[in-house]
C-alpha positions in Angstrom: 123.5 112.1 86.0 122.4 114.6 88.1 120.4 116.3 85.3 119.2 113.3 84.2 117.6 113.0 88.1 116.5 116.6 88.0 114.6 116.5 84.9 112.8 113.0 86.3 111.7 115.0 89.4 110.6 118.2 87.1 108.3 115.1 85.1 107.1 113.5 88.5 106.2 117.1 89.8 104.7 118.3 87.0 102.4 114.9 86.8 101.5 115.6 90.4 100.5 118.9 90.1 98.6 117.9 86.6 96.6 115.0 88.4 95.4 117.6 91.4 94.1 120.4 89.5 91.9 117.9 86.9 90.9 116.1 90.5 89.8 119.9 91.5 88.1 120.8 88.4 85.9 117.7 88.2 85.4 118.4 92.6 84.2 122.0 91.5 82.1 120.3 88.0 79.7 118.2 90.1 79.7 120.3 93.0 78.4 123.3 90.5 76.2 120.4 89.3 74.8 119.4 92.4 74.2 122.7 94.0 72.9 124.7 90.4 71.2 121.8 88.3 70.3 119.3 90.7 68.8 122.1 93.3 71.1 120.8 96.4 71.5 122.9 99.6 75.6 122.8 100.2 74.4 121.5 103.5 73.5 118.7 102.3 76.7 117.4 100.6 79.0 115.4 103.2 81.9 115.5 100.9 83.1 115.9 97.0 86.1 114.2 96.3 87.7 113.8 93.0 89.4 110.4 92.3 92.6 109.6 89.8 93.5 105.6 89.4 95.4 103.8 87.1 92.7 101.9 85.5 89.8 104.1 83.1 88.6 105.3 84.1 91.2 107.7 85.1 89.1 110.3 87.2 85.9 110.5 88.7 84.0 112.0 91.5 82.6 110.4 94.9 80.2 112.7 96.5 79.0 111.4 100.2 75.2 113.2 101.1 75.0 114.1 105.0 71.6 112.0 104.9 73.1 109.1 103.7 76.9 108.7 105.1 77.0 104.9 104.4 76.6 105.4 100.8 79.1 106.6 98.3 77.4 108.3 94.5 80.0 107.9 92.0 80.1 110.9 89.1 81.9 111.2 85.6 82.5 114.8 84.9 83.7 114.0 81.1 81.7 116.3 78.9 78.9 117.0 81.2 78.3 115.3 84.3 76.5 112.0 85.3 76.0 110.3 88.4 76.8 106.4 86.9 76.9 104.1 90.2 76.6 103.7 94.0 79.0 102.0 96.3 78.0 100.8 99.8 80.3 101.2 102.5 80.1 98.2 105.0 78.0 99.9 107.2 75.5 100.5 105.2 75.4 96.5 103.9 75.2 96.1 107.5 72.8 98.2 108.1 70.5 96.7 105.3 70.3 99.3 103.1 69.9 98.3 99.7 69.3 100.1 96.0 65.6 100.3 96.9 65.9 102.6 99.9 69.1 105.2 98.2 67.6 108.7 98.3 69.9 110.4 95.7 70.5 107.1 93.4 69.6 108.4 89.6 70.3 105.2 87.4 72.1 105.5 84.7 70.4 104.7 81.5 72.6 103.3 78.9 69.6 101.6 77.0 68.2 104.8 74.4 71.7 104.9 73.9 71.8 102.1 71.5 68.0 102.0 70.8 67.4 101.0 67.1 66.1 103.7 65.4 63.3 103.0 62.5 
């Protein structure tokens, strides 16, 4: 019994730790993104934080800009990185803001993706 227990905790632990370092590495993906591609000052960034849920998908990234605190820019970091959608914070609905007035919003183009080629 009790090495039935220890090997659950060695599973649950090991999970854990797996979870925090892909969390980390997609942090330190769209940071390196923001900062080297995107040309962003690290003073500019609020926060990076890398997400894991049970639904898909699994991981992503929610960067917060200083200039924009009421708005949250979500990124996928799976095989290159993408900025896919916005959420508001209920502030910002609030405070009116709206897609039209988003200062770092990049929409996500899906369309060329199944564009008919003839």
């Amino acid at each position: 019994m009790v090495t039935f227990l220890v090997i659950v905790l060695f599973v649950v632990i090991v999970t854990f730790v797996k979870i925090q370092d892909i969390k980390n590495t997609y942090e330190k993906s769209v940071t390196n993104y923001l900062l080297h591609e995107q040309g962003y000052e690290k003073n500019e960034i609020k926060s990076v934080e890398g997400i894991w849920r049970f639904k898909l998908p699994a991981f992503y990234t929610v960067v917060v800009f200083e200039d924009e605190p009421f708005v949250q820019y979500i990124y996928y970091a799976h095989n290159g990185v993408k900025q896919i959608e916005y959420s508001l914070t209920y502030e910002g609905i609030e405070k009116g803001i709206d897609e039209t007035k988003l200062k770092h919003y990049v929409p996500f183009d899906n369309i060329d993706k199944y564009k008919r080629v003839e």
